[in-house]
C-alpha positions in Angstrom: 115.9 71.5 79.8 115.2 69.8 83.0 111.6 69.5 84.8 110.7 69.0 88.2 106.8 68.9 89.7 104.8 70.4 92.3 102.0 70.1 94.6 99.6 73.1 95.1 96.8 73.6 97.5 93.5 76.1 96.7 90.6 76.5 98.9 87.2 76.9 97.4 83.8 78.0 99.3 81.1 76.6 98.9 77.3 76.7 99.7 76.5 73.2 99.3 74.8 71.5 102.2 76.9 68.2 103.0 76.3 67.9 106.5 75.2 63.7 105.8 77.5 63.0 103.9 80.2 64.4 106.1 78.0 62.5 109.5 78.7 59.5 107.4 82.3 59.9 106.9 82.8 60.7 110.8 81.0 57.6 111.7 83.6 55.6 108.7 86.4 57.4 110.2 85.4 56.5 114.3 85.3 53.0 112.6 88.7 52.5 111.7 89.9 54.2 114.9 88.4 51.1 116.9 89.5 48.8 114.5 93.0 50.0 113.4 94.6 47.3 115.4 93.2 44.6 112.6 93.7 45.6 109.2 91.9 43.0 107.8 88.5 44.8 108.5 89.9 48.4 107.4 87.7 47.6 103.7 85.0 49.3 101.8 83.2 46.3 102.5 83.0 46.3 106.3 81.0 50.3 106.0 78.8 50.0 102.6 76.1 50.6 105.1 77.3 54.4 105.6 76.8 54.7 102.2 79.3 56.6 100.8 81.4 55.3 97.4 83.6 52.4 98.3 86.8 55.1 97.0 86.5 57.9 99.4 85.4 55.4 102.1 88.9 53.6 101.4 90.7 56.9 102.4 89.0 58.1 105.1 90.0 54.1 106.3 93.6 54.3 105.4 93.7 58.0 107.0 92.3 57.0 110.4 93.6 53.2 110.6 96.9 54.5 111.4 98.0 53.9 115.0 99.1 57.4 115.8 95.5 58.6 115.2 93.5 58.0 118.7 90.7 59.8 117.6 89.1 61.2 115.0 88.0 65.0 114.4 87.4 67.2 111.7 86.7 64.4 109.1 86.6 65.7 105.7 85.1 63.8 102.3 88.6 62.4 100.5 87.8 62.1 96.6 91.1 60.6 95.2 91.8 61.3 91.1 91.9 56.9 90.3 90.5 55.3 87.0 87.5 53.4 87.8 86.1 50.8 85.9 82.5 49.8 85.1 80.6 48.1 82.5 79.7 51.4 80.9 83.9 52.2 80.1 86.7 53.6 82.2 87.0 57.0 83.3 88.8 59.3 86.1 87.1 59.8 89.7 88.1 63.9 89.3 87.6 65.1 85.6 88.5 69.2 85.0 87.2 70.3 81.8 87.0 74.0 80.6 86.7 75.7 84.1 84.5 73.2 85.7 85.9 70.6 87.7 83.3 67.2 88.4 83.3 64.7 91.1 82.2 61.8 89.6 82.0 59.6 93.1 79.5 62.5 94.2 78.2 63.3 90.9 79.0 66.8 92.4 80.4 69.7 90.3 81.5 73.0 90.9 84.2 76.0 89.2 87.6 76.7 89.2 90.4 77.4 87.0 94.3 78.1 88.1 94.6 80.3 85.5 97.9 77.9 84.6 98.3 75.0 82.6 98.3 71.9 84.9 99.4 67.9 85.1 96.5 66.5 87.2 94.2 66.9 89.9 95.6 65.0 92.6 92.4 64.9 95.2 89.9 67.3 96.4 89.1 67.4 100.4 86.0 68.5 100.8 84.2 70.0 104.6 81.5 71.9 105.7 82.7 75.4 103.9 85.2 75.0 101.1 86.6 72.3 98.4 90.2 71.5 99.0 91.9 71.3 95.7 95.4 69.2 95.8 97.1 70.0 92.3 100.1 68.8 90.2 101.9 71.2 88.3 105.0 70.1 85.8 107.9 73.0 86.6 110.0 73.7 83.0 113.3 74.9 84.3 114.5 77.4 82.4 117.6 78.7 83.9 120.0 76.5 85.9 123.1 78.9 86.1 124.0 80.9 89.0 126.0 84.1 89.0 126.9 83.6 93.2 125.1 82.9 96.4 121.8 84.5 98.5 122.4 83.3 102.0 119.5 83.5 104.4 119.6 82.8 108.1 115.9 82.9 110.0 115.0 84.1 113.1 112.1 84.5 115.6 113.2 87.0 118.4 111.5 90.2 119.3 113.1 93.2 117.1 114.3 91.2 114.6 113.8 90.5 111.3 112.2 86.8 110.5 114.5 86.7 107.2 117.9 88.2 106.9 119.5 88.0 103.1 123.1 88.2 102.0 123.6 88.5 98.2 127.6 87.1 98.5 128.5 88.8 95.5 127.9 92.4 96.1 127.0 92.3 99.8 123.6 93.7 99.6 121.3 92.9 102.3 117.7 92.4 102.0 115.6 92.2 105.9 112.4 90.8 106.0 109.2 90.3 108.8 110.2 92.4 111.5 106.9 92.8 112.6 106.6 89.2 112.6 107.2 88.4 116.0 105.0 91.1 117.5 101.8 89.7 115.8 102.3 86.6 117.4 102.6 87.9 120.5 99.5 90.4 120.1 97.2 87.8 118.9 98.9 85.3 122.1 97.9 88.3 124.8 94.3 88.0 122.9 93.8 84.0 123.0 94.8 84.6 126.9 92.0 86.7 127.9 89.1 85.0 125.3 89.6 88.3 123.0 89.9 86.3 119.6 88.3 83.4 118.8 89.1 82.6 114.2 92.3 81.5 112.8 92.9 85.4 111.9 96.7 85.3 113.6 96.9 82.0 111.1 95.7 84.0 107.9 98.1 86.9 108.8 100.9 85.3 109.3 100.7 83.2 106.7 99.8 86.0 104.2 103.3 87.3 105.4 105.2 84.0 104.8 103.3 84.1 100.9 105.2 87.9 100.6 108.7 87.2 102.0 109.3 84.0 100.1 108.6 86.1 97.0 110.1 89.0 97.7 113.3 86.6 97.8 112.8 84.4 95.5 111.9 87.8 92.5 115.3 89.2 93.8 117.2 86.0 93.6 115.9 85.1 90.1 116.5 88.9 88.7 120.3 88.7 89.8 121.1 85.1 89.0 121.5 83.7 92.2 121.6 80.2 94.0 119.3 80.0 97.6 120.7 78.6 100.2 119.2 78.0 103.6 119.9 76.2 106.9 118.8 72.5 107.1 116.1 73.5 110.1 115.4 70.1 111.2 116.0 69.6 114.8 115.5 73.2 115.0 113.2 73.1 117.8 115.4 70.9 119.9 117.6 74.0 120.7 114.9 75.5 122.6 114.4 73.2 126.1 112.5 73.6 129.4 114.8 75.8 131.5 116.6 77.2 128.5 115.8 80.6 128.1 112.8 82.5 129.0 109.0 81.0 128.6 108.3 83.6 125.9 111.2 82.9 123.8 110.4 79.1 123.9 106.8 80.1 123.1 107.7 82.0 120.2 110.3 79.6 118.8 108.6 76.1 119.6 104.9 78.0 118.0 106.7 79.1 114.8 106.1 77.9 111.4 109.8 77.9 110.1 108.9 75.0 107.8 106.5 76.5 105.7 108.1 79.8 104.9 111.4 77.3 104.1 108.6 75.3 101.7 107.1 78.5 100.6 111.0 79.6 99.5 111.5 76.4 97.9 108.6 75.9 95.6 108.8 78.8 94.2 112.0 78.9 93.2 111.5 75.7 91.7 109.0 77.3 89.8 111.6 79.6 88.1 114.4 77.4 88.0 116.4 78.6 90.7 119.2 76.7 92.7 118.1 75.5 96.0 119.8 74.0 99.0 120.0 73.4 102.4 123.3 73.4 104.4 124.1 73.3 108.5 123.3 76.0 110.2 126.2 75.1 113.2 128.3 78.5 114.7 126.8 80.0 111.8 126.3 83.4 114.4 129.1 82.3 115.7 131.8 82.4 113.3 133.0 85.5 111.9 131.9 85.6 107.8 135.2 87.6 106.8 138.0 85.4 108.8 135.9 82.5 109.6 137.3 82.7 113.6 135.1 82.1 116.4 134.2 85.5 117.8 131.7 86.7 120.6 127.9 87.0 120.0 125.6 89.0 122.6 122.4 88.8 121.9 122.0 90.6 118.6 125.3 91.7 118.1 128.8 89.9 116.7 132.0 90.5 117.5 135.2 89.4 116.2 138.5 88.7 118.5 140.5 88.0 115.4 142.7 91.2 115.6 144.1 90.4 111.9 140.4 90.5 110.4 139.2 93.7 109.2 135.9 93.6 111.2 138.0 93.6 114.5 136.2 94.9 117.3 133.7 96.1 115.0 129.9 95.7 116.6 127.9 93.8 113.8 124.4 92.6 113.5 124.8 88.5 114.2 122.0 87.5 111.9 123.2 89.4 108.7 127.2 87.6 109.8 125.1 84.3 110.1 123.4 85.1 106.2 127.2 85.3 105.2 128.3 82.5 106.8 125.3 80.4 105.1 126.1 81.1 101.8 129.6 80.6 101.6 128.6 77.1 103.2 127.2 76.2 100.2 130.7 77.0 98.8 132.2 74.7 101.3 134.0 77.5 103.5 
C-alpha cells in the first residue's frame, strides 16, 4: 500500500481580544520591510522589544524580509509546530490533546477536533476573528487500479458549464457550474455601484468549487477511474489586451482555475485515485473520434473529416475537448 500526505486549512472564530499582540506583530513585520535589503538584522534579537516570542517573531521576519513584499498589511500572529528547548525539558510550540489544541508561545488554548486521525499540526495563523489551522494528514491509498479514463476540460464563458466530464469508457458525460459564470458577473455589477461590500462572491464561489470537485472525484472513485486534467499553467496568457472582449478577459484573468484543479486533486488523493495533468493544446480543436483538425465556433465543433462518423455533425466543443483530454493521458 502506498501513502502520500496532505495539507488542510480550517478556520476557527474566536472571541479573544488580541488587538496588542497583533499591533506588535505589524510594527515586527514594518520592520523587516525597511530592512529586508540586510539580512543580517532580520533576527529575533533586533525586535525583543515588541515583545512577542522570539519563534513567531522569526516568521513574521522571514514572511516580510522577502523583496517582493513592499509593504506590509493584514499581519497575522505565525505560531510554527518546532521543539523548543528549555531548562525545564523539551516540548512542541503546538501540542493537540483530546480536542483541545494549546499554544504554548502564547500560553493560549482553544477547541477543535477534525473528526480524523491526523500526522501534525503544521502552524496556526492567528487574526483579529479566527485561528488558522494548517494540518498534515497521512493519505493510505487504498486502490491504485483504474478501469479507463475521466477527462475534464474547464471553462469560464457565459452559458457554459465550469466543468465538462467525459467518462472514456462508456461515454457518459457529467456538466458541472453553469451558473458559475453569472455569479461572478452579478456580484462584479454590485462591486461597480458600492452595492456589496464582504467577501460573500468569495464564499460562494468557493462553496461551489468544494461541490464540483466532489461530485467528480465520488463518481470517479465509484467507477474506477483515472483523472485527468489540463496542465493550466500559462492559462492566463491566452487571454491578452485586445484579445477578445473586456468581459471575457475579466472573467477569465479573475477566475480561480487553480483551486478547483487543487480542490480535484486532494481529494482524490485522499481515496487513492489516479491523477494527472496533460496539455491542453487543440484539445477543442481536434476532433475526439478521428483526431483531425475540424472547425470550432464558439461553443460548437465541427468535423471536416468526411470519413469520421461525426461528419458535419454540430457538437458541443467543450464535451469534444473532455474526450480529447482523456485519451491524452493514453497518448492519442
Amino acid at each position: 500500500m502506498a501513502s502520500d500526505v496532505s495539507i488542510k486549512s480550517y478556520h476557527i472564530k474566536h472571541n479573544l481580544c488580541l488587538d496588542s499582540l497583533l499591533d506588535n506583530a505589524k510594527k515586527i513585520a514594518d520592520y523587516a520591510v525597511d530592512n529586508k535589503n540586510n539580512k543580517k538584522l532580520l533576527t529575533s534579537k533586533y525586535v525583543k522589544h515588541f515583545n512577542l516570542p522570539s519563534a513567531i517573531s522569526n516568521q513574521i521576519l522571514r514572511k516580510y524580509g522577502k523583496n517582493v513584499i513592499k509593504k506590509a498589511t493584514n499581519v497575522n500572529l505565525i505560531v510554527p509546530n518546532q521543539i523548543t528547548k528549555t531548562k525545564s525539558g523539551i516540548y512542541n510550540s503546538i501540542i493537540w490533546e483530546n480536542g483541545k489544541v494549546t499554544l504554548k508561545p502564547l500560553n493560549l488554548s482553544f477547541r477543535w477536533n477534525p473528526g480524523r486521525k491526523f500526522e501534525k499540526i503544521c502552524q496556526v495563523e492567528i487574526d483579529k476573528n479566527k485561528f488558522m489551522i494548517s494540518v498534515k494528514f497521512k493519505n493510505v491509498v487504498m486502490k491504485t487500479e483504474f478501469n479507463n479514463i475521466l477527462g475534464i476540460d474547464h471553462n469560464c464563458g457565459f452559458g457554459r458549464h465550469i466543468l465538462n466530464c467525459a467518462n472514456l469508457r462508456n461515454g457518459y458525460v457529467m456538466n458541472l457550474g453553469k451558473s458559475g459564470p453569472k455569479i461572478r458577473n452579478k456580484y462584479f455589477k454590485k462591486r461597480r455601484i458600492q452595492k456589496i461590500k464582504n467577501n460573500k462572491e468569495y464564499r460562494i464561489m468557493k462553496n461551489m468549487d468544494h461541490k464540483m470537485s466532489r461530485a467528480v472525484v465520488n463518481y470517479a472513485f465509484e467507477n474506477n477511474l483515472k483523472i485527468v486534467v489540463e496542465d493550466l499553467q500559462g492559462i492566463r496568457n491566452t487571454s491578452k489586451k485586445g484579445n477578445g472582449s473586456k468581459d471575457k478577459n475579466r472573467i477569465l484573468n479573475s477566475w480561480s482555475f487553480y483551486r478547483l484543479q487543487r480542490y480535484i486533486e486532494y481529494k482524490s488523493k485522499e481515496l487513492g485515485i489516479p491523477f494527472e495533468k496533460v496539455k491542453p493544446h487543440y484539445t477543442s480543436q481536434e476532433c475526439s473520434y478521428c483526431g483531425i483538425i475540424g472547425c470550432r465556433n464558439k461553443e460548437k465543433f465541427l468535423c471536416k473529416n468526411k470519413f469520421c462518423k461525426s461528419y458535419k455533425i454540430n457538437r458541443n466543443a467543450d464535451i469534444n475537448a473532455a474526450f480529447n483530454i482523456g485519451k491524452r493521458s493514453l497518448g492519442y
